[in-house]
C-alpha positions in Angstrom: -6.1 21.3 -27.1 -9.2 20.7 -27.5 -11.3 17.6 -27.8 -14.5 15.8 -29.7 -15.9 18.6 -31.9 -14.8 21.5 -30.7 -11.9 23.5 -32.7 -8.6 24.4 -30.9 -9.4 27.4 -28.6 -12.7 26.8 -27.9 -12.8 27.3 -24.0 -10.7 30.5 -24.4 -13.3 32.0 -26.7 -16.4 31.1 -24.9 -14.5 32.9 -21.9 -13.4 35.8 -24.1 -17.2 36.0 -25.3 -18.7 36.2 -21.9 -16.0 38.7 -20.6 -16.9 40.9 -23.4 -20.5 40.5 -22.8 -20.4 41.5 -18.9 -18.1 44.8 -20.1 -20.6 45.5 -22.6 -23.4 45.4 -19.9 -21.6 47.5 -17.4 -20.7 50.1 -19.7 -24.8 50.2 -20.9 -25.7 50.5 -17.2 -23.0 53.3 -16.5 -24.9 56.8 -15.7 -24.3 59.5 -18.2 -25.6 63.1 -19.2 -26.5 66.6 -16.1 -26.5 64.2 -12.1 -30.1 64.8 -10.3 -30.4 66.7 -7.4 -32.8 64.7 -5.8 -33.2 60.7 -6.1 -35.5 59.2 -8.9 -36.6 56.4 -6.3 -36.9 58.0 -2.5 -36.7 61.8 -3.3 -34.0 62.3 -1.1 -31.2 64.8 -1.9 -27.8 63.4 -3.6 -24.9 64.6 -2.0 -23.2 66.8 -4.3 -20.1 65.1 -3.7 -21.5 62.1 -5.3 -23.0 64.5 -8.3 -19.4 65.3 -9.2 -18.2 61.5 -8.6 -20.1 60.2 -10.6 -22.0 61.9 -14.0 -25.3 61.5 -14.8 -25.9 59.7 -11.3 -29.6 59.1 -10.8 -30.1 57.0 -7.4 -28.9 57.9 -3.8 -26.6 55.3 -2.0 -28.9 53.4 -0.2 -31.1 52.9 -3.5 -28.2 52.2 -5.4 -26.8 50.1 -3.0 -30.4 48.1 -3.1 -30.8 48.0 -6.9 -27.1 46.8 -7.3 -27.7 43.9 -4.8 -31.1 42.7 -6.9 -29.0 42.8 -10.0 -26.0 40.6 -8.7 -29.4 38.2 -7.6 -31.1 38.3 -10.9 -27.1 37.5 -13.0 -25.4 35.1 -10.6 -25.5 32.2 -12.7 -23.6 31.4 -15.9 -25.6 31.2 -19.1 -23.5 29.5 -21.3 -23.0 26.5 -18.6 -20.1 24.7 -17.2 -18.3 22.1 -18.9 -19.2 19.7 -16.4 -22.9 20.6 -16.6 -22.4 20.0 -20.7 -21.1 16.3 -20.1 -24.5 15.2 -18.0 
């Protein structure tokens, strides 16, 4: 139920919308294509055991690791807003 001027099913679609939108993200930001041998940030060598894990794999661990953690920084809010931050 919904209420004011919103249509019946409004919450579920702003929620379907922003779930779509994260999956279309993480699928962009998957590696694809030949794994490097050697790290595109530090040099270092990939394990090969991470070359077959993962295709197309570009960083080492710790870089990874380190680029993953400033993206989680740079995303951690919600765009479209909160209902209760809609009502103030």
């Amino acid at each position: 139920m919904a209420g004011g001027w919103a249509k019946d099913g409004a919450v579920q679609d702003q929620i379907d919308a922003s779930i779509d939108d994260a999956v279309k993200r993480a699928r962009s930001n998957m590696p694809s294509g030949e794994s490097l041998s050697h790290c595109e940030e530090c040099e270092q060598i990939i394990p090969e055991a991470r070359r077959k894990a993962l295709t197309g794999v570009r960083l080492c661990v710790p870089c990874q690791s380190e680029r993953d953690e400033q993206h989680n920084q740079q995303t951690s809010y919600n765009r479209r807003g909160s209902k209760d931050s809609q009502l103030r």
